[in-house]
PDB file with one MODEL, atoms N, CA, C and O in Angstrom:
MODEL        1
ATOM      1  N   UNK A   1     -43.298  23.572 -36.632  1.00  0.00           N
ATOM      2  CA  UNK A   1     -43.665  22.221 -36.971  1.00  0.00           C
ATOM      3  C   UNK A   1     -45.117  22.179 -37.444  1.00  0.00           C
ATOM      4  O   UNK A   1     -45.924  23.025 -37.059  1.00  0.00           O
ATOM      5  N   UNK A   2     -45.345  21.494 -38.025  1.00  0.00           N
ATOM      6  CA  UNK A   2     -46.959  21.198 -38.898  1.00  0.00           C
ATOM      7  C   UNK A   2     -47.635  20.668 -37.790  1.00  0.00           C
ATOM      8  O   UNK A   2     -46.958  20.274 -36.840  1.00  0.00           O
ATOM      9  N   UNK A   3     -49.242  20.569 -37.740  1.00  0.00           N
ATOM     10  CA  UNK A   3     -49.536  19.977 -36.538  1.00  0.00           C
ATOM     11  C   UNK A   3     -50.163  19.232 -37.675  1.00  0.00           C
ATOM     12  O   UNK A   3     -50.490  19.652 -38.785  1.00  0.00           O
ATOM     13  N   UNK A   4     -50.302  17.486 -36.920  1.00  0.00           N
ATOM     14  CA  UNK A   4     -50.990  16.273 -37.754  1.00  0.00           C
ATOM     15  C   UNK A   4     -51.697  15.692 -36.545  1.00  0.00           C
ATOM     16  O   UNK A   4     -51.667  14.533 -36.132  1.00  0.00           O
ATOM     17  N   UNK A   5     -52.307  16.693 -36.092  1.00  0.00           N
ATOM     18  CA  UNK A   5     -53.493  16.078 -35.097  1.00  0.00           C
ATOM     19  C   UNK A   5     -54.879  15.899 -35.904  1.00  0.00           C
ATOM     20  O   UNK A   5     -54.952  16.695 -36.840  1.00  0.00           O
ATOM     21  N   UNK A   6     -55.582  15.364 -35.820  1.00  0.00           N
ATOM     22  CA  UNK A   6     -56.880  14.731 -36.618  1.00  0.00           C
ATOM     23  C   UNK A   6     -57.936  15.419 -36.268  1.00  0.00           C
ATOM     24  O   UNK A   6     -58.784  14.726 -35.707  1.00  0.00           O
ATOM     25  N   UNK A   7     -58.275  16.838 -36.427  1.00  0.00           N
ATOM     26  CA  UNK A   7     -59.300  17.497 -35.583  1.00  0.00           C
ATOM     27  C   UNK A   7     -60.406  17.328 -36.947  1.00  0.00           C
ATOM     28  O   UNK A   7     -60.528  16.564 -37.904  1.00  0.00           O
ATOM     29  N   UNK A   8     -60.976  18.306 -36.499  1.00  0.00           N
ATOM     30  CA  UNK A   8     -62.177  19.021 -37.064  1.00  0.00           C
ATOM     31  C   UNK A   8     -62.478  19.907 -38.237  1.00  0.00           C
ATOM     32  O   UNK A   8     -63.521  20.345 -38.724  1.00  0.00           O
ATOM     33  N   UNK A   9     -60.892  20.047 -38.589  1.00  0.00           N
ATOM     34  CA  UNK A   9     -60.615  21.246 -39.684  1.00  0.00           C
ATOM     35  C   UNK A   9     -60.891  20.913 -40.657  1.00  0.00           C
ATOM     36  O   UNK A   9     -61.369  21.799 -41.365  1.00  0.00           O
ATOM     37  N   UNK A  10     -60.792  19.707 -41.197  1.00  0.00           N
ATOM     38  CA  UNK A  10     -61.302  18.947 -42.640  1.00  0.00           C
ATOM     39  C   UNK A  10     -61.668  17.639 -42.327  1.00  0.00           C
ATOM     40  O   UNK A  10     -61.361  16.880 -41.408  1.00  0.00           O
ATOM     41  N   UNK A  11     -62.422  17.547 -43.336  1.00  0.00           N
ATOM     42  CA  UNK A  11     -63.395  16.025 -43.727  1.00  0.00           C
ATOM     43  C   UNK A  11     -63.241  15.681 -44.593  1.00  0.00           C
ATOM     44  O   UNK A  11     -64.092  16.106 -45.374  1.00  0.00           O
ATOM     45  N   UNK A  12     -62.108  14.648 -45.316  1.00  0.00           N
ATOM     46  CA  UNK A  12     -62.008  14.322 -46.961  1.00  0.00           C
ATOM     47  C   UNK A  12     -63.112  13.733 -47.414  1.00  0.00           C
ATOM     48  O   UNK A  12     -63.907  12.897 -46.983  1.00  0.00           O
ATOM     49  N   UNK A  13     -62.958  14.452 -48.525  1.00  0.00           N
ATOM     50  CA  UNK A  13     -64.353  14.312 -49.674  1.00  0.00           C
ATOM     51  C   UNK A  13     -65.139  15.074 -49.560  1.00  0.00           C
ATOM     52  O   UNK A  13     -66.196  14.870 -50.157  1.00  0.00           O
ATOM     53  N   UNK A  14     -64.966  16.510 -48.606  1.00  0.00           N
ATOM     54  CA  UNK A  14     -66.102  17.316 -48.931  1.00  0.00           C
ATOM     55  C   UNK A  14     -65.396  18.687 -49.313  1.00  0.00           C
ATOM     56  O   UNK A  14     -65.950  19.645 -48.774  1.00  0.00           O
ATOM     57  N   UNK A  15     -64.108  19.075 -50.257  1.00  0.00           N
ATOM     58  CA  UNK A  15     -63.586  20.063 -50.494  1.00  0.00           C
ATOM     59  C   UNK A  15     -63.968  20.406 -51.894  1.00  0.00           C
ATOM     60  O   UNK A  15     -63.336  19.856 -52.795  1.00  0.00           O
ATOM     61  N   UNK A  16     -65.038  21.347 -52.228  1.00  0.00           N
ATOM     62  CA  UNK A  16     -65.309  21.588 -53.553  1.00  0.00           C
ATOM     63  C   UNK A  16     -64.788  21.856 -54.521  1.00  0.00           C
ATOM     64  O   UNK A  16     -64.460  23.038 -54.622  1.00  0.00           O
ATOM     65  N   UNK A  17     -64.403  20.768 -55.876  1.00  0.00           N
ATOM     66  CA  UNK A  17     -63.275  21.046 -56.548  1.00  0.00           C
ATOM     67  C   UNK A  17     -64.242  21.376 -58.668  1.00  0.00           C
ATOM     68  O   UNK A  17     -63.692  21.153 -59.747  1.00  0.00           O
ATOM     69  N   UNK A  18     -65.397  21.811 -58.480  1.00  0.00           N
ATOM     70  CA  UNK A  18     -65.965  22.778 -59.718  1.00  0.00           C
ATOM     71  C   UNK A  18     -64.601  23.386 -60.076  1.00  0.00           C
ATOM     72  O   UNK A  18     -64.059  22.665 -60.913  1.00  0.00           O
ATOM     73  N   UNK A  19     -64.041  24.174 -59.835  1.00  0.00           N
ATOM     74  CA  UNK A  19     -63.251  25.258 -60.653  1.00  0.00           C
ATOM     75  C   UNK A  19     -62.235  24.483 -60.903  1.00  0.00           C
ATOM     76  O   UNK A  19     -61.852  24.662 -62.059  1.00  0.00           O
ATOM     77  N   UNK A  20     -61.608  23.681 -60.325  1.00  0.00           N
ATOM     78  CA  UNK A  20     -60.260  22.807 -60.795  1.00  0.00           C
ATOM     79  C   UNK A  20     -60.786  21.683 -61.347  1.00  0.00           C
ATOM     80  O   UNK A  20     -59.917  20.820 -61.473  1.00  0.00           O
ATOM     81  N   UNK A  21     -62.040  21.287 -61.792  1.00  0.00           N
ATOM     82  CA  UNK A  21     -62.785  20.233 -63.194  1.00  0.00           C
ATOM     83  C   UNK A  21     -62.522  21.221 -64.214  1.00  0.00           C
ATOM     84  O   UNK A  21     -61.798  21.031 -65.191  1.00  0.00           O
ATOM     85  N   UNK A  22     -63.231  22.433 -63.902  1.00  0.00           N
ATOM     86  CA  UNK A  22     -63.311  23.248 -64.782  1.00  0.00           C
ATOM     87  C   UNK A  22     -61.722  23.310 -65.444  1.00  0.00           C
ATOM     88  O   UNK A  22     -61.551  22.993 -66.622  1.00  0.00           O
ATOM     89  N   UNK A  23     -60.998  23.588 -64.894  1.00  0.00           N
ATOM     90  CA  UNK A  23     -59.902  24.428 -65.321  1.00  0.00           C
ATOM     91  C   UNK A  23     -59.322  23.139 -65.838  1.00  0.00           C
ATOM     92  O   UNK A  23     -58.650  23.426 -66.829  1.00  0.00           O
ATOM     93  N   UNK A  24     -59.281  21.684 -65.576  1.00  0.00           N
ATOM     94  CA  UNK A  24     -58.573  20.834 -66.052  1.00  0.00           C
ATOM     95  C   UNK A  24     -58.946  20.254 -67.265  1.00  0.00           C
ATOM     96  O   UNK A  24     -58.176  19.562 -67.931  1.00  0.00           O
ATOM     97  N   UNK A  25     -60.648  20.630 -67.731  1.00  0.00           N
ATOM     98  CA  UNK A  25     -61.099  20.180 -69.014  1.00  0.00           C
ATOM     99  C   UNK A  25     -60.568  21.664 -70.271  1.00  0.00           C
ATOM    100  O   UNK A  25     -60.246  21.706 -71.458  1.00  0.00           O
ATOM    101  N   UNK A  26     -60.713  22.577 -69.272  1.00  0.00           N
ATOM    102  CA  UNK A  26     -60.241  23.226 -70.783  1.00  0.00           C
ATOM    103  C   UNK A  26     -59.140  23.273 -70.744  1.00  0.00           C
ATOM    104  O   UNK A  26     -58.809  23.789 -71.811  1.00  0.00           O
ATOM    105  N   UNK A  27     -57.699  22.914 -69.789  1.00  0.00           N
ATOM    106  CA  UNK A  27     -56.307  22.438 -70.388  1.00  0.00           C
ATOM    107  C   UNK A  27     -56.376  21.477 -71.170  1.00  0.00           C
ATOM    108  O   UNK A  27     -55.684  21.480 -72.188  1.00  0.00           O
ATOM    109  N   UNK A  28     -57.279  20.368 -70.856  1.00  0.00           N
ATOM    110  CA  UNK A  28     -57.524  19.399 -71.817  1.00  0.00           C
ATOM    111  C   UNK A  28     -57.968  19.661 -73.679  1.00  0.00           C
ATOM    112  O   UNK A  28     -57.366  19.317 -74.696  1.00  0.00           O
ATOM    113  N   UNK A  29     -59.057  20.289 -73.509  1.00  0.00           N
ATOM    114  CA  UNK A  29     -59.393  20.842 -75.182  1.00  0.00           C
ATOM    115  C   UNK A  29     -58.442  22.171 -75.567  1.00  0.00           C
ATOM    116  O   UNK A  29     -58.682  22.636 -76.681  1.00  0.00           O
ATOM    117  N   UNK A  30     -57.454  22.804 -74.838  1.00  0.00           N
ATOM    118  CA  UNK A  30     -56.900  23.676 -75.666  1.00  0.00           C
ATOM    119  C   UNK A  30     -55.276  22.781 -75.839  1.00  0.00           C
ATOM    120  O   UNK A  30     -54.500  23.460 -76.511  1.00  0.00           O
ATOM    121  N   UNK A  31     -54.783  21.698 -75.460  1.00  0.00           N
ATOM    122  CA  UNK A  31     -54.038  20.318 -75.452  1.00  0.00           C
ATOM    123  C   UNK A  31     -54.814  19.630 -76.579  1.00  0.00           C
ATOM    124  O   UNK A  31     -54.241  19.080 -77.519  1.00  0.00           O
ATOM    125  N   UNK A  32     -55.527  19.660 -76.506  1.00  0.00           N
ATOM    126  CA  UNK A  32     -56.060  18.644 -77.769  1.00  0.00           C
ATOM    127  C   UNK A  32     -56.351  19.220 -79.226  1.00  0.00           C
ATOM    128  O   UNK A  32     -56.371  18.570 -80.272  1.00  0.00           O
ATOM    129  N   UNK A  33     -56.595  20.722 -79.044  1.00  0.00           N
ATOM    130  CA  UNK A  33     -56.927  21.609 -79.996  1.00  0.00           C
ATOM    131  C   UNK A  33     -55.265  21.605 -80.735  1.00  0.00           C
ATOM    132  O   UNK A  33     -54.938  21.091 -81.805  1.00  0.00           O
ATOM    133  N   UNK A  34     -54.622  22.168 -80.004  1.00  0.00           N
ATOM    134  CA  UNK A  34     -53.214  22.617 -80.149  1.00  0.00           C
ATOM    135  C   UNK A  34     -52.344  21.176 -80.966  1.00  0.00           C
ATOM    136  O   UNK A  34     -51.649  21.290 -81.976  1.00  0.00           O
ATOM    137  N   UNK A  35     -52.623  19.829 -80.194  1.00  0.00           N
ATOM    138  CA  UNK A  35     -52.073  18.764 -81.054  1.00  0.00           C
ATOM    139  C   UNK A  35     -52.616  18.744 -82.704  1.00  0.00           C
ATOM    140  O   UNK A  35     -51.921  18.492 -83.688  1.00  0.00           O
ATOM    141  N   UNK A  36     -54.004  19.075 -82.677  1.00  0.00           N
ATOM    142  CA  UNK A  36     -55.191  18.761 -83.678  1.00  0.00           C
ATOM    143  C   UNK A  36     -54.763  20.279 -85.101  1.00  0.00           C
ATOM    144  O   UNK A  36     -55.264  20.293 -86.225  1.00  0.00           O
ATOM    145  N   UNK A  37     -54.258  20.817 -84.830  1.00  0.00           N
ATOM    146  CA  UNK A  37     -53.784  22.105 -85.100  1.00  0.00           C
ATOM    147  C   UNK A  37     -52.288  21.604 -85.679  1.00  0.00           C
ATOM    148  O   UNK A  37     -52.139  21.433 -86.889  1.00  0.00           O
ATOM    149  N   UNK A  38     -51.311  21.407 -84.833  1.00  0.00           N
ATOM    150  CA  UNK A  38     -50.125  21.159 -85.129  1.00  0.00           C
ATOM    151  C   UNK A  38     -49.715  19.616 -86.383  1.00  0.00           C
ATOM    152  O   UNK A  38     -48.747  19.472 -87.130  1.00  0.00           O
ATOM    153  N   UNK A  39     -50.836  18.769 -86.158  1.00  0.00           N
ATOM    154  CA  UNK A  39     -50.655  17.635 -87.110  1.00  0.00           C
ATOM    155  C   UNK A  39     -51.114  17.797 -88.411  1.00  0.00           C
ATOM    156  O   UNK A  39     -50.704  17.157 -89.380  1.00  0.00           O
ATOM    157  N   UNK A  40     -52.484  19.181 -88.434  1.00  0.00           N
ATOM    158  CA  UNK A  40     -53.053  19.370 -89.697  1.00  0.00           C
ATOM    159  C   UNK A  40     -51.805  20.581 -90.643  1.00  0.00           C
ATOM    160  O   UNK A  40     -51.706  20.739 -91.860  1.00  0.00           O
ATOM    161  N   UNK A  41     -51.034  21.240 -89.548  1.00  0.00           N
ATOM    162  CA  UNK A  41     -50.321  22.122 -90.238  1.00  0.00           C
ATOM    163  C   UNK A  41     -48.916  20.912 -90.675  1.00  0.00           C
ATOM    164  O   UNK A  41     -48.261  20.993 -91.714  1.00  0.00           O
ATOM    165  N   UNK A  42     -48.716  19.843 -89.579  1.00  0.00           N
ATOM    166  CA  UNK A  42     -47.737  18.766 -90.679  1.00  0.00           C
ATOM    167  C   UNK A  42     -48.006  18.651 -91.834  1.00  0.00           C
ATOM    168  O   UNK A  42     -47.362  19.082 -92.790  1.00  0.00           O
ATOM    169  N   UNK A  43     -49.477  17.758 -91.840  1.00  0.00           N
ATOM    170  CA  UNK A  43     -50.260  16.917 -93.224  1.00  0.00           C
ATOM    171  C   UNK A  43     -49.518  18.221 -94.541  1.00  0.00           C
ATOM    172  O   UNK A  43     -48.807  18.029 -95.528  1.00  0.00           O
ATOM    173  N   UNK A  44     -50.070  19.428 -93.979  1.00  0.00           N
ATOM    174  CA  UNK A  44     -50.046  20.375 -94.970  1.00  0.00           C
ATOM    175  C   UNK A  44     -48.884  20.567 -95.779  1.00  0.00           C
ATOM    176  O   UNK A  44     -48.889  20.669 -97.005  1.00  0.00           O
ATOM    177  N   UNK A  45     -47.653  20.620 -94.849  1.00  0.00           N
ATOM    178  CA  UNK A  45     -46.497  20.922 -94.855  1.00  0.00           C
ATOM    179  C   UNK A  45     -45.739  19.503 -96.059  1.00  0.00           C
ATOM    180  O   UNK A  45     -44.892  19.514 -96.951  1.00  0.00           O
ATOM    181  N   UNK A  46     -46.719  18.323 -95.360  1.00  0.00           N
ATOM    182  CA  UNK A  46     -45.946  17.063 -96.391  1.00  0.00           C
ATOM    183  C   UNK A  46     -46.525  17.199 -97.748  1.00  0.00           C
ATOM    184  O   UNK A  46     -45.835  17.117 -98.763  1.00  0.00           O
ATOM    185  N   UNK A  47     -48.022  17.444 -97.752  1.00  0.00           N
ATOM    186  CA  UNK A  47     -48.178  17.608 -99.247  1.00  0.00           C
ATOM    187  C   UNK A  47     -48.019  18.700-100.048  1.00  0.00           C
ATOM    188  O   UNK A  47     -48.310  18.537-101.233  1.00  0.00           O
ATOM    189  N   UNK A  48     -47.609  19.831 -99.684  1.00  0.00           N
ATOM    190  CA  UNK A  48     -46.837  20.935 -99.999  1.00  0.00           C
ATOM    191  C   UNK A  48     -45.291  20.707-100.642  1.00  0.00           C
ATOM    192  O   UNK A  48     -44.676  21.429-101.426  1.00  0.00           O
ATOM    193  N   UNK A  49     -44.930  19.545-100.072  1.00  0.00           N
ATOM    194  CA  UNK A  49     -43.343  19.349 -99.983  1.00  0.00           C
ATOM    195  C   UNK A  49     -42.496  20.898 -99.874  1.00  0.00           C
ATOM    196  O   UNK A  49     -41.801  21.575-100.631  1.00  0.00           O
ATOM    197  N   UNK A  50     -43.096  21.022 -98.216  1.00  0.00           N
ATOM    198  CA  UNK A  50     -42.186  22.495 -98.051  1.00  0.00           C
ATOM    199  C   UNK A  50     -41.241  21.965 -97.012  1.00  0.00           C
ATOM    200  O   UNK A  50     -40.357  22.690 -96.554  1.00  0.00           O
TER     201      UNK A  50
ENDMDL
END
């Protein structure tokens, strides 16, 4: 069984989360790169008429 007694083991709001900002802004710009990428290879594709 889990224990949900209220000790001492943690204090919310003091778990350092640097590396998971980190890691969630560059899912963000390689998500945004990748859309920014995929709409310019559309544009291309329509005035190509391929």
């Amino acid at each position: 069984m889990a224990n949900h007694d209220k000790g001492a083991d943690h204090i919310p709001g003091t778990m350092d989360i640097r590396t998971q900002e980190k890691t969630f802004a560059g899912f963000i710009r390689m998500v945004t790169w990748g859309a920014a990428i995929s709409i310019g290879i559309l544009i291309f594709l329509a005035l190509t008429n391929s």
